[in-house]
KEKE-3310 file (N, C-alpha, C; in steps of 0.2 Angstrom, whole numbers, plus 5000, padded with zeros to 4 digits):
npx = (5192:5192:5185:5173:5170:5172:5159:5152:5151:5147:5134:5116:5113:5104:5101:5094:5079:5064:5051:5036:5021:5011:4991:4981:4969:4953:4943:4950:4952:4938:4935:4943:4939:4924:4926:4933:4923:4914:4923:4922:4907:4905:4912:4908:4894:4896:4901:4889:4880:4886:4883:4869:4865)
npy = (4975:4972:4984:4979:4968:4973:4982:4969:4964:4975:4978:4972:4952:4944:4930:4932:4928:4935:4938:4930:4936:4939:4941:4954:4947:4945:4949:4960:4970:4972:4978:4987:4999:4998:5005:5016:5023:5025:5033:5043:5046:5050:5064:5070:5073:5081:5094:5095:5098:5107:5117:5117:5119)
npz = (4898:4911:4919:4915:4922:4936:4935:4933:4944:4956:4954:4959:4964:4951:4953:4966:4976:4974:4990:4990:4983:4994:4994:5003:5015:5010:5018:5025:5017:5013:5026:5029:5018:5024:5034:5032:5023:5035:5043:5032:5030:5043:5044:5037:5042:5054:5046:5042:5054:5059:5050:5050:5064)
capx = (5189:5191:5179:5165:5172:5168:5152:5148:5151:5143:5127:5115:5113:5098:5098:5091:5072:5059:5049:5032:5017:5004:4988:4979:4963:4945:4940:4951:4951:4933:4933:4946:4932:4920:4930:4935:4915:4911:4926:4918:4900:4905:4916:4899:4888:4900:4896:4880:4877:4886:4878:4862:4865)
capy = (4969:4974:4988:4975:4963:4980:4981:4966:4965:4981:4977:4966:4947:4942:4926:4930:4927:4941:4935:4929:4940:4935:4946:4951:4942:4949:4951:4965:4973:4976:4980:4995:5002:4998:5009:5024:5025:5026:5037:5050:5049:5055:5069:5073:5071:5085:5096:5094:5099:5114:5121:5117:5122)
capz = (4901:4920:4920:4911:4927:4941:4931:4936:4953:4957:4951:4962:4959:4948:4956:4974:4974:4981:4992:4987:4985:4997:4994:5009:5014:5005:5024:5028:5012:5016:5033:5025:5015:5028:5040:5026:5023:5042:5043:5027:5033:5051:5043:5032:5046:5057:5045:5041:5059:5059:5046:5052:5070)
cpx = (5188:5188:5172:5165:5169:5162:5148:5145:5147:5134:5123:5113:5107:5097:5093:5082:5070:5054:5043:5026:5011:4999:4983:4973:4959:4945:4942:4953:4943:4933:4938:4940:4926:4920:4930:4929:4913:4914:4921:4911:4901:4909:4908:4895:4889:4898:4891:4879:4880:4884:4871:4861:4866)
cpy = (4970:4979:4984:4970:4965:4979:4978:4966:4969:4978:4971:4956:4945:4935:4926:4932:4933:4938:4935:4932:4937:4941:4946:4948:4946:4952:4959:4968:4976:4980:4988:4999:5004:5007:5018:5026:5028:5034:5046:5051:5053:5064:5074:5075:5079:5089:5100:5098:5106:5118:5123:5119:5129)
cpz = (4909:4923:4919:4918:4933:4940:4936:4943:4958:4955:4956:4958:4958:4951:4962:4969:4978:4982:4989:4987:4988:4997:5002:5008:5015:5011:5026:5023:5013:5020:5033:5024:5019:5032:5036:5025:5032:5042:5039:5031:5042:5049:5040:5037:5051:5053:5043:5047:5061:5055:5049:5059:5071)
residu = (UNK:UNK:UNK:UNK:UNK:UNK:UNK:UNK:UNK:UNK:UNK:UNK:UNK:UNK:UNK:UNK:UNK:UNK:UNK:UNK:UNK:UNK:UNK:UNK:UNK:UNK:UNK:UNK:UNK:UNK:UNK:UNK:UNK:UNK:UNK:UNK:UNK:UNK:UNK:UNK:UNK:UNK:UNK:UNK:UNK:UNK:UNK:UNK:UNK:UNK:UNK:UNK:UNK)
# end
């Protein structure tokens, strides 16, 4: 019975709450994507130009 008592104690407690999940906002979610696009096409565009120079 005093190992099942350890046990517990050891273990975290189920009551604490996790914080609440706030998702981000659409806006910058986009402007991600936006950004990662701009990013590729410049990667693409470089080269593009070295090839063709």
């Amino acid at each position: 019975m005093n190992n099942d008592q350890n046990i517990d104690q050891l273990r975290p407690h189920e009551e604490e709450e996790k914080p609440v999940y706030i998702p981000r906002p659409k806006w910058q979610l986009v402007l991600a994507w936006v950004l990662i696009a701009i990013m590729v096409i410049a990667v693409i565009n470089v080269c593009y130009w070295q090839i063709v120079s």
